[in-house]
N, C-alpha and C positions, 0 to 999 in steps of 0.2 A: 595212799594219797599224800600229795606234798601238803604243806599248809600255805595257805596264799601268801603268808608274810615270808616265807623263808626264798618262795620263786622271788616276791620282789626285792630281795636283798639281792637277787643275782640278776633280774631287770636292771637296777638301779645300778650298777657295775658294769653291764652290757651298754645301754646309754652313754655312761662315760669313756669307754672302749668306744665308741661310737666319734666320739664329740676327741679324739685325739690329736689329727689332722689336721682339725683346727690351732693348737697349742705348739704342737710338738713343731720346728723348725730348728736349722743353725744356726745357732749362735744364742740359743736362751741353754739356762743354764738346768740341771737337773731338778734342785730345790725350787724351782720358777714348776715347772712342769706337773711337780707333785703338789704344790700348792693349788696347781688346775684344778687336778684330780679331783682333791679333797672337796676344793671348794662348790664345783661340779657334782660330787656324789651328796650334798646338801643340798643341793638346790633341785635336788630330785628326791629329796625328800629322805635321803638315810641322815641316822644320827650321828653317825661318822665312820670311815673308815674302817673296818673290819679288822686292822693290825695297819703297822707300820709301811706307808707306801714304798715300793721298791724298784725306782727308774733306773738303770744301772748302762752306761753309755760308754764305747769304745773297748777299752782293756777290762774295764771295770764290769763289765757284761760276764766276765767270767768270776766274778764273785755269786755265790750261791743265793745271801742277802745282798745286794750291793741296795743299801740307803742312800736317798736320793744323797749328792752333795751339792758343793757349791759348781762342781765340774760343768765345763761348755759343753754344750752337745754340740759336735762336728757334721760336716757332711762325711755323706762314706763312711758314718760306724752304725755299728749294730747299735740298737735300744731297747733292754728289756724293763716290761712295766707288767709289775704283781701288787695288785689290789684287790680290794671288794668293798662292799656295803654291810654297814650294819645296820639294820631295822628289825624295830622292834628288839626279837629278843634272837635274831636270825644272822648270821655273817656268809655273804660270799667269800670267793677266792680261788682267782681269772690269770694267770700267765700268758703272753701273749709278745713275741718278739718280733720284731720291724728292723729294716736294714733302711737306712736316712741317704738313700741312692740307691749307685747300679750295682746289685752282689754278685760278687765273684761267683765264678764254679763252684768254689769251697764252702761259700754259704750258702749257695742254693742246696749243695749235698750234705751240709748239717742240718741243716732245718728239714729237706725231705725225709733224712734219717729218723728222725725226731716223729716227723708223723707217721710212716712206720710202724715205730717203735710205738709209738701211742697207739696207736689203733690196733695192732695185736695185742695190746694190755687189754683196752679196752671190749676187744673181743671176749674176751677171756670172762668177763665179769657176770656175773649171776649169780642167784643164793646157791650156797654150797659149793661158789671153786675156793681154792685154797689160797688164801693169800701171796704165799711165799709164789707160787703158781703164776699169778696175776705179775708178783713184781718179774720173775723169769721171762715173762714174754718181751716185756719191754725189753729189758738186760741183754740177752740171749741176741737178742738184733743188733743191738749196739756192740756187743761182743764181737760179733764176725766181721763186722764193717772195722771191727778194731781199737774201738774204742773206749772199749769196757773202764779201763783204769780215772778215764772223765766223765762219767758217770757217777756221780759223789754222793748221792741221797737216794732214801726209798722212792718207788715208783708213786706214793700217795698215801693220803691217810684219809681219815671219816673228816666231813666237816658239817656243823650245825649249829652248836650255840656258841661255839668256840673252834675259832681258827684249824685246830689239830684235836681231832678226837680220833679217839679207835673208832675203827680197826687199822692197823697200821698194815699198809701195804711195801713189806721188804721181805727181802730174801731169807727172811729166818721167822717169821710169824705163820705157824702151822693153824691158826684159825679157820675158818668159812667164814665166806661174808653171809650175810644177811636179807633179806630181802625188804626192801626200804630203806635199809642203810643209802648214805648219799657220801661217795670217795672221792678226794681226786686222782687223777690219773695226769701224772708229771715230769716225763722224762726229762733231762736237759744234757748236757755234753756243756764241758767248761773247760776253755786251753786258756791257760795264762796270761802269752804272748800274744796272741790271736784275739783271743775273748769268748763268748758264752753265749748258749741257748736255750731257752727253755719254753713249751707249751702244755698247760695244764687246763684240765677241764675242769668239772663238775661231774661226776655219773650217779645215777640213780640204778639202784641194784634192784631186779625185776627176779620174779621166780623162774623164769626163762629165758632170762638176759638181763638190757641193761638199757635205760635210756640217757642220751647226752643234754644234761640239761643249762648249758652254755653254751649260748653261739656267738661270739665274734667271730667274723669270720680270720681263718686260719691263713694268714699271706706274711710271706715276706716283704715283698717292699707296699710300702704303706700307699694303700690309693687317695688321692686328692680329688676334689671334686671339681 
């Protein structure tokens, strides 16, 4: 069983993944957007932010952390936004990237790549696959399509009362997950000149699988109401 305070750390982070739409336009600037955030995951009742908001807009979308700055958010660039909630004694932590227009070919084939590549990880998870396992399947997709080399972090780690806990999901951790453990599962692909992707979940490790216990939904270009 989850505990009900740890689902609503990831409620209260869903809500504001929710409430984006509203905030997020051209011409505010990234540190304006992450102030939303924050201010928004209070008023839903977390005690603050889970770690450091991470809006990261245009070029800067290919930074792994890209912290909000003072940067404009343009029409026509990528936006990536990594947060969560902390309540109680529980932390989320949601990746979730948006294209601020019409996406190229190119980004509609990064970000398809990307889920993919998530979702054979995701496959993969249950008590007793192997970690290193888990990050391969992601890798292994990205690899063929070519891109292995932007690919720059593990597939995921545990997360619960703290942002990064084991079990660490990379290619070199011969562990077994667990069953109740809760990982994410986070591919991203990052070009310098171009910019960055990234979509991460939440999973919950089942003795016969796994359940997704984050939904925003999963879109490239951001729906308006």
């Amino acid at each position: 069983m989850i505990p009900k305070d740890f689902l609503r750390s990831i409620k209260i982070a869903e809500k504001v993944f929710d409430q984006i739409p509203e905030f997020l336009k051209p011409g505010v600037t990234e540190k304006y957007v992450a102030q939303e955030i924050r201010k928004r995951l209070k008023e839903h009742n977390a005690k603050k932010e889970s770690f450091r908001i991470i809006v990261a807009s245009g070029l800067r979308s290919s930074l792994i952390h890209g912290f909000a700055t003072e940067k404009v958010i343009k029409k026509n660039e990528i936006v990536m936004f990594d947060f969560g909630a902390l309540y109680k004694d529980y932390r989320s932590d949601i990746t979730r990237t948006y294209f601020l227009g019409k996406p190229t070919k190119k980004h509609k084939f990064i970000f398809n790549l990307l889920l993919k590549a998530q979702a054979a990880a995701i496959k993969k998870v249950k008590a007793g696959a192997v970690c290193k396992d888990v990050d391969n399947a992601a890798r292994s997709i990205i690899e063929k399509a070519g891109y292995r080399k932007y690919f720059r972090h593990s597939t995921g780690h545990g997360v619960r009362y703290k942002t990064h806990e084991l079990p660490r999901i990379n290619g070199k951790n011969p562990n077994k997950l667990k069953a109740g453990q809760v990982v994410t599962i986070e591919p991203g692909i990052y070009l310098g000149k171009w910019g960055g992707m990234r979509i991460e979940d939440m999973v919950l490790v089942l003795k016969n699988g796994c359940k997704i216990l984050t939904r925003p939904p999963k879109m490239l270009e951001l729906r308006r109401e």
